[in-house]
Steps between C-alpha positions, in 0.01 A plus 500: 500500500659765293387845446543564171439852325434821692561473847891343402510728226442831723712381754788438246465813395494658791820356544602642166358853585768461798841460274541155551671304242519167392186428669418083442146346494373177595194506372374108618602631846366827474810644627745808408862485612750769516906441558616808778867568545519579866903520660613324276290187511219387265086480633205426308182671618184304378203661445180217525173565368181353614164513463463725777813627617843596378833356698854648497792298638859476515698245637796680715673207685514108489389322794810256456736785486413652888667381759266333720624641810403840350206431345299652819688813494401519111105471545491763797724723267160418220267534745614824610559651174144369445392749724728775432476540094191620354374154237809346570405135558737183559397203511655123485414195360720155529734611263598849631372854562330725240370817491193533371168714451128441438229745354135423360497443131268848474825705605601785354835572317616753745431229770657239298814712492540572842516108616701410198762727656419392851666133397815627316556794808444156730765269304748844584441516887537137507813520345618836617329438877405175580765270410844700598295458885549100450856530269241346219660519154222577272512330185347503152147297540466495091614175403526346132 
């Protein structure tokens, strides 16, 4: 269901009150989606509204694209940096590995902030960290 009006709208605009440009809206989907420019490669960080909580995610790596006989090495390296990074989360899904981040809907801006930057700083130890351990070529994950 979407959540139109003023929990969307504050969150946009908290993304606004950061510098963010070119910030698009899907407003059916209640979503938010910013384009980051990260060594040299493109990632779009979604920002998912609900009625009760707000979700941040970036997808950092296809599934397809890992070699298989790395892909172990890959979710220790996420699992450890898990535990390492202060609300740095990864997760996966069938199609590839994300970072991501969840907060109550009641947050504050501050708060809001803080794990906004926790998914772009994750997206840069992946690609700075992570993936040189299993020779992983990042690549762009924006496709059009």
């Amino acid at each position: 269901m979407p959540i139109k009006g003023s929990l969307l709208d504050k969150v946009e605009k908290w993304l606004k009150n950061m510098d963010l440009k070119d910030i698009k809206r899907d407003e059916a989907n209640s979503m938010l989606f910013v384009a980051f420019g990260i060594s040299g490669n493109s990632f779009l960080v979604q920002t998912r509204v609900s009625e009760d909580w707000i979700n941040i995610k970036a997808l950092v790596a296809l599934l397809k694209d890992i070699p298989k006989e790395e892909r172990e090495n890959l979710f220790y390296s996420c699992l450890v940096a898990n535990f390492t990074h202060h609300e740095v989360t990864f997760s996966a899904d069938a199609n590839g590995i994300w970072v991501e981040a969840d907060m109550p809907k009641d947050t504050t801006e501050s708060n809001f902030k803080v794990e906004f930057g926790s998914v772009v700083y994750g997206v840069t130890h992946f690609i700075e960290q992570i993936a040189p351990k299993i020779k992983f070529n990042v690549r762009s994950t924006i496709f059009t």
